[in-house]
TINUMI-787387 format. One line per 8 residues: number of its first residue (from 1); their letters; for each residue y, x, z of N, C-alpha, C, O. Coordinates in nm, 3 decimals, padded with zeros to 5 digits, always signed. Example, Ala and Ser with C-alpha at 12.3 -4.5 7.8 and 13.67 -1.06 7.14 Angstrom:
1	as	-00.569/+01.319/+00.780/-00.450/+01.230/+00.780/-00.330/+01.320/+00.780/-00.332/+01.424/+00.846 ~ -00.225/+01.285/+00.708/-00.106/+01.367/+00.714/+00.003/+01.290/+00.787/+00.114/+01.341/+00.804
END
This chain:
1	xxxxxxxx	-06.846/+03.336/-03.157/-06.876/+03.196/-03.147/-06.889/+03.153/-03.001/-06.841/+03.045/-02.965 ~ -06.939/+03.217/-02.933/-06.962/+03.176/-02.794/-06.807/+03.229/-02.714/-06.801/+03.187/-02.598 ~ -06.726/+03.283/-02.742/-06.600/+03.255/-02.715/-06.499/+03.175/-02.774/-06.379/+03.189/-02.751 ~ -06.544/+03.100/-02.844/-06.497/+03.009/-02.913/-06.503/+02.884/-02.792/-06.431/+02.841/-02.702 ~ -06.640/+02.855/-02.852/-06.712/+02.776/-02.753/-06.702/+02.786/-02.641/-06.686/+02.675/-02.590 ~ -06.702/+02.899/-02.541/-06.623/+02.847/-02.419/-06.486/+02.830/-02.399/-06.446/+02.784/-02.292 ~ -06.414/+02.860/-02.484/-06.220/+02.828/-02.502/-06.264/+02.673/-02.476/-06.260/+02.610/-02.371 ~ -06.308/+02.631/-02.612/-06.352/+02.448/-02.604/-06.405/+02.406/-02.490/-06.354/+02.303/-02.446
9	xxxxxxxx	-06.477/+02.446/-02.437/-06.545/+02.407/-02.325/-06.419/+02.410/-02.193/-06.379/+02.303/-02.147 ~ -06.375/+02.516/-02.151/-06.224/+02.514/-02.104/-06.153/+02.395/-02.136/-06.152/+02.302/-02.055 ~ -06.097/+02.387/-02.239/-06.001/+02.313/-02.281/-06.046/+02.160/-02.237/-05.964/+02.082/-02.189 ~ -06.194/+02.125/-02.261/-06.238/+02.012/-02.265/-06.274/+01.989/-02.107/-06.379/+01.928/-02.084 ~ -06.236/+02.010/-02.053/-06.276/+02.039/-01.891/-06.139/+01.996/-01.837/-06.110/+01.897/-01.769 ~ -06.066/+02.092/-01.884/-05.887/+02.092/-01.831/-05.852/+01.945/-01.855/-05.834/+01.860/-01.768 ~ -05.846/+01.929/-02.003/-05.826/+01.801/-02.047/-05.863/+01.671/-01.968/-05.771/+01.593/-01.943 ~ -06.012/+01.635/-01.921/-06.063/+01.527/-01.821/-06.023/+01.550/-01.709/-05.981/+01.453/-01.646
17	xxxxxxxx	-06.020/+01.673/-01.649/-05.904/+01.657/-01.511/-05.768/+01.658/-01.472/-05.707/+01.658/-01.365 ~ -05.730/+01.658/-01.638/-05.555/+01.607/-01.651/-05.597/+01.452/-01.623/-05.566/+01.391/-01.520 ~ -05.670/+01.400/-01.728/-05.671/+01.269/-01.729/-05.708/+01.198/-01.611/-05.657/+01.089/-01.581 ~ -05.813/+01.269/-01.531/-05.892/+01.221/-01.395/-05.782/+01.192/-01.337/-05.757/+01.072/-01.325 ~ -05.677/+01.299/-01.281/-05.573/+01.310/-01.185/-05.488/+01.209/-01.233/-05.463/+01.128/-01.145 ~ -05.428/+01.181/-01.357/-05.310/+01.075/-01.393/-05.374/+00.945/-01.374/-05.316/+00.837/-01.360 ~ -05.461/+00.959/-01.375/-05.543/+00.783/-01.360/-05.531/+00.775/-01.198/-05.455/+00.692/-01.147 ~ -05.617/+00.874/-01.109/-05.579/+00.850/-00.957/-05.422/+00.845/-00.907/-05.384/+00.769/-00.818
25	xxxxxxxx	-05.329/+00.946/-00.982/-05.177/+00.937/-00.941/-05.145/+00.793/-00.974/-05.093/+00.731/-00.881 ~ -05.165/+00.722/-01.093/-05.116/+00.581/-01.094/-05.229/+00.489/-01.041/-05.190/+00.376/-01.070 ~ -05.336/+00.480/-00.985/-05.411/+00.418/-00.853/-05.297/+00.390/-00.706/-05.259/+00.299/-00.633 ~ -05.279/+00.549/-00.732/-05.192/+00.556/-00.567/-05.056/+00.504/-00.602/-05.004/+00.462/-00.498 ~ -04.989/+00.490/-00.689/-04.837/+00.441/-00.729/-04.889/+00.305/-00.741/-04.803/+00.234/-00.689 ~ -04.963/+00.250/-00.773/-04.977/+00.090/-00.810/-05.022/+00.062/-00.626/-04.999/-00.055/-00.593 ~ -05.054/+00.109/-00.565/-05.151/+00.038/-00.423/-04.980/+00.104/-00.382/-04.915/+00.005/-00.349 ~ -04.925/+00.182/-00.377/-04.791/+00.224/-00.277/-04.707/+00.103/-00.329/-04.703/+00.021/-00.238
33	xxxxxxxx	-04.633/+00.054/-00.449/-04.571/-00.074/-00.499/-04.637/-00.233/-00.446/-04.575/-00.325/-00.392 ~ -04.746/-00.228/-00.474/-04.821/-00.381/-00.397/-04.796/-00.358/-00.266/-04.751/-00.463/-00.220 ~ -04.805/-00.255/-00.162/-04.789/-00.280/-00.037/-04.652/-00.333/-00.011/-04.620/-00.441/+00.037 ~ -04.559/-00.209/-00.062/-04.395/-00.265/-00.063/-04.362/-00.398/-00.086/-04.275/-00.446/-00.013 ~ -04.425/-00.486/-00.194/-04.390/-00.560/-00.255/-04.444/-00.671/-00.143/-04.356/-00.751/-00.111 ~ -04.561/-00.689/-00.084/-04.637/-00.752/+00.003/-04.579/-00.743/+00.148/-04.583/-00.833/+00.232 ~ -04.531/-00.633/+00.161/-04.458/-00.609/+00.289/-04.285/-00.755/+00.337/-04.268/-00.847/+00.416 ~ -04.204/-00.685/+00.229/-04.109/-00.760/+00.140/-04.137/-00.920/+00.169/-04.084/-00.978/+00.264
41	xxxxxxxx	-04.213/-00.974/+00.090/-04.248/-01.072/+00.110/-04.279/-01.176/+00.206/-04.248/-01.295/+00.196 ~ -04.361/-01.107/+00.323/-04.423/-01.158/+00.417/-04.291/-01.156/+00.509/-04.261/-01.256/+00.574 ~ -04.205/-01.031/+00.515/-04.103/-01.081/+00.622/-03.961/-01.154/+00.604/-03.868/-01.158/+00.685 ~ -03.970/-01.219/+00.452/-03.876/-01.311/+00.453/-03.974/-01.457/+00.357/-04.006/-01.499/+00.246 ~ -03.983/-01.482/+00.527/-04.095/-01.653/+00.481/-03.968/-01.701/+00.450/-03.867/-01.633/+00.464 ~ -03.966/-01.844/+00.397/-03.882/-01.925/+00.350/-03.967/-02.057/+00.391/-04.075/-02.101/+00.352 ~ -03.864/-02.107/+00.494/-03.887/-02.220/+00.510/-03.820/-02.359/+00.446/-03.700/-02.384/+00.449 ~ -03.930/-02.448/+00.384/-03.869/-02.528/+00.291/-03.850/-02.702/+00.339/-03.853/-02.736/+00.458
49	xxxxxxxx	-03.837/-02.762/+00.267/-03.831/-02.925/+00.312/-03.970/-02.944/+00.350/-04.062/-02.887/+00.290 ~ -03.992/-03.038/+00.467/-04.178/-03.099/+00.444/-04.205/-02.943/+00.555/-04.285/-02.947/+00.649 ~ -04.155/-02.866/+00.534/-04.239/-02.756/+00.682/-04.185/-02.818/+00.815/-04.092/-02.895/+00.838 ~ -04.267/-02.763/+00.887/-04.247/-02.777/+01.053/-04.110/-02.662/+01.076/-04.101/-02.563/+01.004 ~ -04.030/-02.687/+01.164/-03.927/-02.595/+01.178/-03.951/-02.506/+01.245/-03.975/-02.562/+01.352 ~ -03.968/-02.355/+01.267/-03.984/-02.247/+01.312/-03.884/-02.292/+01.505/-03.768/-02.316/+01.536 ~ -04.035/-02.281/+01.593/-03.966/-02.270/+01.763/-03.860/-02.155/+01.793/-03.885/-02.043/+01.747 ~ -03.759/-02.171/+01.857/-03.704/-02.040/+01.930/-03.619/-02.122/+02.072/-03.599/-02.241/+02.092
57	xxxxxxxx	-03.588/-02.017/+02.141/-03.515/-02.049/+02.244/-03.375/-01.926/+02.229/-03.379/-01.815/+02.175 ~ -03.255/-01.995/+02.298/-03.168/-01.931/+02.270/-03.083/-01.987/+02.434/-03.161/-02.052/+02.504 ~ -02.968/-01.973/+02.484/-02.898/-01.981/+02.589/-02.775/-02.015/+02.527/-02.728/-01.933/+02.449 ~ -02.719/-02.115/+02.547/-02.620/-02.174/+02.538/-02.494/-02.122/+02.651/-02.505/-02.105/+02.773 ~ -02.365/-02.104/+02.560/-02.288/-02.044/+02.581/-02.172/-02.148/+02.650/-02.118/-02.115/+02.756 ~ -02.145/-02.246/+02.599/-02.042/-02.337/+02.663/-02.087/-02.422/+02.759/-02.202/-02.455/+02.789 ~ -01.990/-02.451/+02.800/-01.992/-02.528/+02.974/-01.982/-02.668/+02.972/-01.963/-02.724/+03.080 ~ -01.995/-02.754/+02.840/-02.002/-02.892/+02.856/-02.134/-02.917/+02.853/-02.143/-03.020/+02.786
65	xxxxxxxx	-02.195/-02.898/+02.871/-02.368/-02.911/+02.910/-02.436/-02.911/+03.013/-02.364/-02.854/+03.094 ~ -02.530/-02.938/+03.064/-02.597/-02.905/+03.133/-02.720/-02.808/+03.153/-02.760/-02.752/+03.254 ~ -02.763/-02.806/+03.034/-02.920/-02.699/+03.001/-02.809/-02.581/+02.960/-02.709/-02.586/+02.888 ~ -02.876/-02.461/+03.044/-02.863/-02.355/+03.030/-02.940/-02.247/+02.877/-02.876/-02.173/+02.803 ~ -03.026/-02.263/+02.875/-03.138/-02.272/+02.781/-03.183/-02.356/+02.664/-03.174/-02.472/+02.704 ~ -03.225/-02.356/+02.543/-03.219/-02.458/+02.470/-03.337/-02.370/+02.367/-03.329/-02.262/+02.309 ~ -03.473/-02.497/+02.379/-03.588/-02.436/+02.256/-03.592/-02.575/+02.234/-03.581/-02.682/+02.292 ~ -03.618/-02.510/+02.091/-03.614/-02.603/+01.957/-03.721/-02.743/+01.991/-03.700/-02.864/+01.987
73	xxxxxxxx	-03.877/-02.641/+02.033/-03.936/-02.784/+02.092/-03.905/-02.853/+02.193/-03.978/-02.944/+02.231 ~ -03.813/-02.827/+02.243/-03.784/-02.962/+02.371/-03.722/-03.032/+02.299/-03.685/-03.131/+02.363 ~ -03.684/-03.035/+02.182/-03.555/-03.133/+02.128/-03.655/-03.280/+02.062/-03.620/-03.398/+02.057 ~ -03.783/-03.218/+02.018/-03.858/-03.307/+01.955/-03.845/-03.459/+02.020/-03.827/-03.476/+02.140 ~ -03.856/-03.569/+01.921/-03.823/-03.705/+01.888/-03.677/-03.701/+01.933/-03.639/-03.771/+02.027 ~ -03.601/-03.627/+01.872/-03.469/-03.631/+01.857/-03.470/-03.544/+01.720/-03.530/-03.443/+01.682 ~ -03.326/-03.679/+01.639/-03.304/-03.549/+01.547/-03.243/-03.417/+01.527/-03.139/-03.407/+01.592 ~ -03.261/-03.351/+01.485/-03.166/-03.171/+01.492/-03.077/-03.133/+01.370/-03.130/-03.102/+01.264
81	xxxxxxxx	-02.960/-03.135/+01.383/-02.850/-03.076/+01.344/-02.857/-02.971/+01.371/-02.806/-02.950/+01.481 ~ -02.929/-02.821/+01.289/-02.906/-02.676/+01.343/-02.830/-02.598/+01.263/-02.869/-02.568/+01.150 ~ -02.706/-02.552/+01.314/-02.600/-02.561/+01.217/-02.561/-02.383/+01.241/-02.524/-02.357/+01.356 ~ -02.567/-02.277/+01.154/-02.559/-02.153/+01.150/-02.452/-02.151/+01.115/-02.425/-02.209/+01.009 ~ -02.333/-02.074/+01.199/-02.177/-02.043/+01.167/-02.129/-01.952/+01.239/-02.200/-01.894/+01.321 ~ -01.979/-01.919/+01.217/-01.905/-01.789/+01.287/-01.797/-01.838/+01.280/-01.772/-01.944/+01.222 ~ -01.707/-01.761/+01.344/-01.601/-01.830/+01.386/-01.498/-01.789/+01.303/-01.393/-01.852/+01.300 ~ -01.520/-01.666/+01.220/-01.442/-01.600/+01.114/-01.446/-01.623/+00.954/-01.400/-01.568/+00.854
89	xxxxxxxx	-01.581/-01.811/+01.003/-01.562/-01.859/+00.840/-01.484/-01.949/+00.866/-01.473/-02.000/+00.978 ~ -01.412/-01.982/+00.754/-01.333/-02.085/+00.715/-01.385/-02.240/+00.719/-01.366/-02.334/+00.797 ~ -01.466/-02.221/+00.592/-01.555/-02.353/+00.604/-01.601/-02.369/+00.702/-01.586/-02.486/+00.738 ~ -01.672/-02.288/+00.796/-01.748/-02.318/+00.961/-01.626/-02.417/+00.990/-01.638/-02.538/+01.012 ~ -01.498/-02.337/+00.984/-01.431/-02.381/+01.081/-01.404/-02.547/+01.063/-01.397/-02.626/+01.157 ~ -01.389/-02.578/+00.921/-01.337/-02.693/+00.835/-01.438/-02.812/+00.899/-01.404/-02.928/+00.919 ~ -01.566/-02.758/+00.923/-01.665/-02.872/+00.928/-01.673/-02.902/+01.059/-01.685/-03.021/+01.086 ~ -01.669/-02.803/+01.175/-01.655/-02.838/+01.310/-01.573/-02.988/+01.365/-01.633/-03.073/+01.431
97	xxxxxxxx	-01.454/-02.998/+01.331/-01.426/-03.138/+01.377/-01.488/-03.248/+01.354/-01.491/-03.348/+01.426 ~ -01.567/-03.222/+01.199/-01.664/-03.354/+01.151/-01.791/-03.324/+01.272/-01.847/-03.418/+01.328 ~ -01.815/-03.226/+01.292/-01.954/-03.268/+01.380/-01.872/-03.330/+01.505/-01.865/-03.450/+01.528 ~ -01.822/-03.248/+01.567/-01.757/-03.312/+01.684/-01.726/-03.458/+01.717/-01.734/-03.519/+01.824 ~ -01.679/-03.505/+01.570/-01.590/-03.663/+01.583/-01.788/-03.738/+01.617/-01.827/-03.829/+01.691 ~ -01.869/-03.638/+01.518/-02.008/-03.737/+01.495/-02.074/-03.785/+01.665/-02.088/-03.895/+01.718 ~ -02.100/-03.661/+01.706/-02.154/-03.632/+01.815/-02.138/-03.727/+01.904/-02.252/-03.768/+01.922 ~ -02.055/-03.795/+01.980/-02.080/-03.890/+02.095/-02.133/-04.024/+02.009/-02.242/-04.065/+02.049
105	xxxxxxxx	-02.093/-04.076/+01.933/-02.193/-04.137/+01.853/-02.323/-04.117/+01.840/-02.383/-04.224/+01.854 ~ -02.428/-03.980/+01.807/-02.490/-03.975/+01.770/-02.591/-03.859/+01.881/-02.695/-03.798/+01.857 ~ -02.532/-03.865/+01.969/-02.605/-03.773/+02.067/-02.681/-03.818/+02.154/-02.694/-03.764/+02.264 ~ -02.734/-03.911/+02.124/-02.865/-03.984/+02.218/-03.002/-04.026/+02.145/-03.100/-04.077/+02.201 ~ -02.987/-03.989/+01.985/-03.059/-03.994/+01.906/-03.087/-03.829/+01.812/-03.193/-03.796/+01.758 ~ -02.942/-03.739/+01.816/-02.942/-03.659/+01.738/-02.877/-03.519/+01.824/-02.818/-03.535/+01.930 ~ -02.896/-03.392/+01.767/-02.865/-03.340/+01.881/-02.803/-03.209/+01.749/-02.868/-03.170/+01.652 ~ -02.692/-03.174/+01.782/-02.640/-03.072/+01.686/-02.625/-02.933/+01.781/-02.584/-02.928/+01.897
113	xxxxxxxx	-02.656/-02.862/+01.726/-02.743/-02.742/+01.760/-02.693/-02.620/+01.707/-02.765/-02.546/+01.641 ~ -02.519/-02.583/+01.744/-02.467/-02.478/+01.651/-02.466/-02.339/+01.751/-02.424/-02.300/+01.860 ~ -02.568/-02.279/+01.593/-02.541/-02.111/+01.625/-02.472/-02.036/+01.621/-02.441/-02.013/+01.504 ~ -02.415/-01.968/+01.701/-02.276/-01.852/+01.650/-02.325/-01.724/+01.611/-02.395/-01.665/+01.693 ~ -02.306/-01.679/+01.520/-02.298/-01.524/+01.442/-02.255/-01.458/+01.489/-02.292/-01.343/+01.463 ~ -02.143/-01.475/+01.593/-02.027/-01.413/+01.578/-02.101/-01.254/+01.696/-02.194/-01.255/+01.777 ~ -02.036/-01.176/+01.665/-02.073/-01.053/+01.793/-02.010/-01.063/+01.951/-02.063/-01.014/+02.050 ~ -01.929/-01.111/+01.949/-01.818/-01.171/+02.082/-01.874/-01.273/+02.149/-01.857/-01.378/+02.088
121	xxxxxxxx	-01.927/-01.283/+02.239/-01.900/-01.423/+02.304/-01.746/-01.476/+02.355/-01.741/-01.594/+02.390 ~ -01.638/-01.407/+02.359/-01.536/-01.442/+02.374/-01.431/-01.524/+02.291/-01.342/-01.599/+02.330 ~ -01.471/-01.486/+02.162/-01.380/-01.501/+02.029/-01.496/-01.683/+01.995/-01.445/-01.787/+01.954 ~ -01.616/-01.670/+02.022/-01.669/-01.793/+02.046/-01.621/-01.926/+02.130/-01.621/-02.038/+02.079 ~ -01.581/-01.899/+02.262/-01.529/-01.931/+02.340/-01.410/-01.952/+02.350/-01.386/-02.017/+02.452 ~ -01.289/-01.919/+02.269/-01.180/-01.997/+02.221/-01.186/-02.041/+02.116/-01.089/-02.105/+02.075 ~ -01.314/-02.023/+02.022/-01.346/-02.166/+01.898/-01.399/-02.290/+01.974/-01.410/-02.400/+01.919 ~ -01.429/-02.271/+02.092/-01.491/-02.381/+02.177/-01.379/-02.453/+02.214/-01.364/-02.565/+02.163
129	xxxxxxxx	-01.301/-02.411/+02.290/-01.167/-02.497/+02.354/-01.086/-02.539/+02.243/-01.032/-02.648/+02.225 ~ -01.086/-02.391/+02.137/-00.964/-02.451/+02.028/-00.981/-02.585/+02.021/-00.897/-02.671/+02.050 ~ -01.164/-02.610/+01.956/-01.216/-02.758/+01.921/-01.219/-02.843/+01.990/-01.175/-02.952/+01.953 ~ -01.267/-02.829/+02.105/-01.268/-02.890/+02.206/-01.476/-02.943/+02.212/-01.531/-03.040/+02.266 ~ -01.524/-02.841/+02.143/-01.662/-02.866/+02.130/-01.775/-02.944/+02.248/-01.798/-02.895/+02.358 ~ -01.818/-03.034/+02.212/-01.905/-03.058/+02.323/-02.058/-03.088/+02.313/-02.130/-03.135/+02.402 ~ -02.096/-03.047/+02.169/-02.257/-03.022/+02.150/-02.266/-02.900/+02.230/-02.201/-02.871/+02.330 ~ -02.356/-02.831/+02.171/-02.432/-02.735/+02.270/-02.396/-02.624/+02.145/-02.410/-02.651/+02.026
137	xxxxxxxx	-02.353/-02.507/+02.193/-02.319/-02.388/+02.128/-02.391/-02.271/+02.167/-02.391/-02.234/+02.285 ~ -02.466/-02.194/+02.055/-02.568/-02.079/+02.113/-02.550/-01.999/+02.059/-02.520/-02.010/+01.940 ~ -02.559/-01.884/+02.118/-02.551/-01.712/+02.061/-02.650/-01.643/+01.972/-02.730/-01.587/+02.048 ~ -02.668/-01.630/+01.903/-02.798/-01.560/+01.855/-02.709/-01.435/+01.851/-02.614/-01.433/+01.773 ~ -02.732/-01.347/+01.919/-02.622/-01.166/+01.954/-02.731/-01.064/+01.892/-02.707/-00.943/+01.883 ~ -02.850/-01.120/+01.851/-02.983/-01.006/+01.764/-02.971/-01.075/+01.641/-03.010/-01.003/+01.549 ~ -02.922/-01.210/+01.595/-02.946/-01.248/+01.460/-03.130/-01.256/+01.458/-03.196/-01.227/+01.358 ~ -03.181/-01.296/+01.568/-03.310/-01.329/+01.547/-03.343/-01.447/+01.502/-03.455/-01.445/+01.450
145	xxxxxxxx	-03.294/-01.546/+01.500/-03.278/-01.702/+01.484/-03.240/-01.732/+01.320/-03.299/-01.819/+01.256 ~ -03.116/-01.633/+01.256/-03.072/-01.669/+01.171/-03.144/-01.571/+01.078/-03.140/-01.599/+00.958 ~ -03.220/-01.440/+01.122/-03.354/-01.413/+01.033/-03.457/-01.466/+01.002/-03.517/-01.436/+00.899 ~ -03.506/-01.576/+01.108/-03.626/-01.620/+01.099/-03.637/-01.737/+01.061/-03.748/-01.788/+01.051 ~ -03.480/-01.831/+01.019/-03.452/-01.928/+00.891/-03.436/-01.848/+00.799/-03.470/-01.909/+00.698 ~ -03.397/-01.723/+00.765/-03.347/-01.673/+00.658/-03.231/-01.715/+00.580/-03.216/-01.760/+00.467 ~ -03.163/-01.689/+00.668/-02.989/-01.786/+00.645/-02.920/-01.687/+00.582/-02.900/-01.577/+00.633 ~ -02.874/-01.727/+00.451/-02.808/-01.649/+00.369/-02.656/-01.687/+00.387/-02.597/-01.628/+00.477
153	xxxxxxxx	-02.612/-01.744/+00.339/-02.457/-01.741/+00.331/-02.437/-01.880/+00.428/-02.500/-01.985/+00.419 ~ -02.326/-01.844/+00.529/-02.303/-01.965/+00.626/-02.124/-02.016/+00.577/-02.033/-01.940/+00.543 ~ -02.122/-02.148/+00.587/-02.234/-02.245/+00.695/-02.338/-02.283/+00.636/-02.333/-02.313/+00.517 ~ -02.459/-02.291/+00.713/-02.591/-02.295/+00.686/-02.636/-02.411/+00.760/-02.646/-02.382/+00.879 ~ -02.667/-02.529/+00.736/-02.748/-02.620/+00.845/-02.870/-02.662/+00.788/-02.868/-02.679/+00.666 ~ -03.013/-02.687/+00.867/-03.116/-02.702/+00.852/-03.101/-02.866/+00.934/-03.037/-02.864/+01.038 ~ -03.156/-02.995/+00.890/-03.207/-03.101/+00.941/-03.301/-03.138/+00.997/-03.380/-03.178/+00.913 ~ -03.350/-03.150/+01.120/-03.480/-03.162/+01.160/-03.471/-03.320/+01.188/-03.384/-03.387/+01.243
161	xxxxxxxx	-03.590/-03.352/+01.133/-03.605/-03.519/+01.180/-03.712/-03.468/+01.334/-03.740/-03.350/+01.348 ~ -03.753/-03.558/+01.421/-03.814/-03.562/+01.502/-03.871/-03.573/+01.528/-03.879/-03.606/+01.647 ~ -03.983/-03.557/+01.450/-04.148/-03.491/+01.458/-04.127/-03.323/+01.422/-04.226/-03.250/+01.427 ~ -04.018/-03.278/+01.392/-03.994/-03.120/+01.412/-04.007/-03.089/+01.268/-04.033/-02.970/+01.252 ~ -03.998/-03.162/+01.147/-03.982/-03.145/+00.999/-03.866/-03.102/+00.955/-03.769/-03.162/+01.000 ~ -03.838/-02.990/+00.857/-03.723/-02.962/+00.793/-03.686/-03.114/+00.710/-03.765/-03.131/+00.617 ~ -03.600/-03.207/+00.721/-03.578/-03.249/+00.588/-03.491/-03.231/+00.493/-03.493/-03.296/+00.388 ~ -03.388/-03.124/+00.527/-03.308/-03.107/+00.463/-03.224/-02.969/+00.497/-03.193/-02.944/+00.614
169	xxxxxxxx	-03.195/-02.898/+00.408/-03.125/-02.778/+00.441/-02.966/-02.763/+00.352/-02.956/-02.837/+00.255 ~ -02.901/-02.713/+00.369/-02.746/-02.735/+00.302/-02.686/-02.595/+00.311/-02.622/-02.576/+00.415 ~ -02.690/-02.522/+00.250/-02.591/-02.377/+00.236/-02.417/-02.444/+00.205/-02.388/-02.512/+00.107 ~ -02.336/-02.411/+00.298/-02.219/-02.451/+00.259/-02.159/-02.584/+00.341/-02.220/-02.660/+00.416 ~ -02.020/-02.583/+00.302/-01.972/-02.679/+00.451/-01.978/-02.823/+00.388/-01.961/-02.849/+00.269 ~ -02.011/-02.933/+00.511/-02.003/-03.040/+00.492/-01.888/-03.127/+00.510/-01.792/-03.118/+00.586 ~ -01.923/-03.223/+00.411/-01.801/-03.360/+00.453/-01.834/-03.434/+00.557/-01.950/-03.424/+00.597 ~ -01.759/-03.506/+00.611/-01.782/-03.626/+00.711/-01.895/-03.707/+00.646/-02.009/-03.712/+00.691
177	xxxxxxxx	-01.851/-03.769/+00.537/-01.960/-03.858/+00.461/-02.105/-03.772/+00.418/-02.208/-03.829/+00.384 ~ -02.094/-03.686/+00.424/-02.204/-03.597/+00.398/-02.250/-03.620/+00.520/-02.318/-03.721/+00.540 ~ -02.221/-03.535/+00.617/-02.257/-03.546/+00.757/-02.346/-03.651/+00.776/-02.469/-03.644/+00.777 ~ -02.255/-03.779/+00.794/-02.300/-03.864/+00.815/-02.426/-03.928/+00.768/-02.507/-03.998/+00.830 ~ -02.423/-03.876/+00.608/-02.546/-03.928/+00.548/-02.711/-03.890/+00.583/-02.819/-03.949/+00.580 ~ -02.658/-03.747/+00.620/-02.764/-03.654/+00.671/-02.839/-03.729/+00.849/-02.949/-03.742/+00.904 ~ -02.724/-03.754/+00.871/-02.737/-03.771/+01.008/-02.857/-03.901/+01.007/-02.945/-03.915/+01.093 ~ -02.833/-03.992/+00.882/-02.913/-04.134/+00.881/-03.058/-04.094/+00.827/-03.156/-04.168/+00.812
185	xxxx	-03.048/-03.981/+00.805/-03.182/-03.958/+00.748/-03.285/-03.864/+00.861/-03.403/-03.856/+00.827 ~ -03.253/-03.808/+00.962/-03.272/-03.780/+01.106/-03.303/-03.868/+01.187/-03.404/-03.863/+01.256 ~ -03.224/-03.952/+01.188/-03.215/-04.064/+01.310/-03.391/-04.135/+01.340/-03.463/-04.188/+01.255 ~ -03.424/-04.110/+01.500/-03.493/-04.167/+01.524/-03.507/-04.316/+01.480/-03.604/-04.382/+01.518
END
């Protein structure tokens, strides 16, 4: 009987520190998933309509300008056209003359603000002349700019009215009349 009784006693011992351990192993699997998941999260903010637009500075690549340099807050009480593209999209390419035709029209109130993707500054630089571009054209060569909108598929433009508000964001290329419409809703 008393080897009985300690078999049971064994068994009943083994048993609560099977169970002890599977309860702490899924403690540590549930806190290792929430961190991932929390991690994840936090580094792709999403900025929406009604937010303030995320500051950066970037260096402008073409020569019809004058500012060498270009941050987002100097642009404030002007509106922002920030337009994410490459030179190896199509649509980028399609919509470029519509900003262009907009621009002397609208460049004393509005300021279009296109980023290049591209890895080249060279292959940039004959999309410049091809067009004959004369907003202000900037490199982001780390993709730091187009991480920290979280720009998924380009062309990508974000609207800033001029208190520095997103009002509008657009995945995909625009029409003239589009453009334009956007542009009236910016306008100082």
């Amino acid at each position: 009987m008393t080897l009985d009784k300690t078999r049971k006693n064994k068994e009943g011992k083994m048993r609560k520190r099977f169970i002890f351990r599977t309860i702490i192993l899924a403690i540590l699997l549930a806190a290792v998933v929430y961190a991932l998941v929390t991690n994840l999260n936090q580094d792709k903010e999403m900025y929406n309509i009604g937010d303030k637009a995320p500051n950066f500075e970037l260096v402008q690549i073409n020569e019809n300008n004058e500012v060498e340099k270009i941050r987002l807050s100097d642009l404030e009480g002007k509106g922002v056209m920030l337009n994410f593209w490459a030179t190896y999209c199509k649509p980028c390419e399609a919509e470029m003359p519509y900003m262009e035709s907009l621009y002397p029209e609208y460049k004393d109130d509005i300021e279009i603000v296109a980023v290049s993707l591209d890895a080249s500054e060279l292959v940039i630089h004959q999309f410049i002349d091809k067009y004959d571009l004369s907003f202000p054209v900037l490199h982001d060569t780390k993709s730091e700019i187009m991480d920290l909108y979280n720009v998924g598929p380009i062309p990508s433009t974000f609207f800033i009215n001029p208190e520095g508000e997103i009002v509008d964001k657009v995945a995909g290329a625009l029409t003239l009349e589009k453009l334009e419409g956007h542009f009236q809703e910016i306008q100082p």
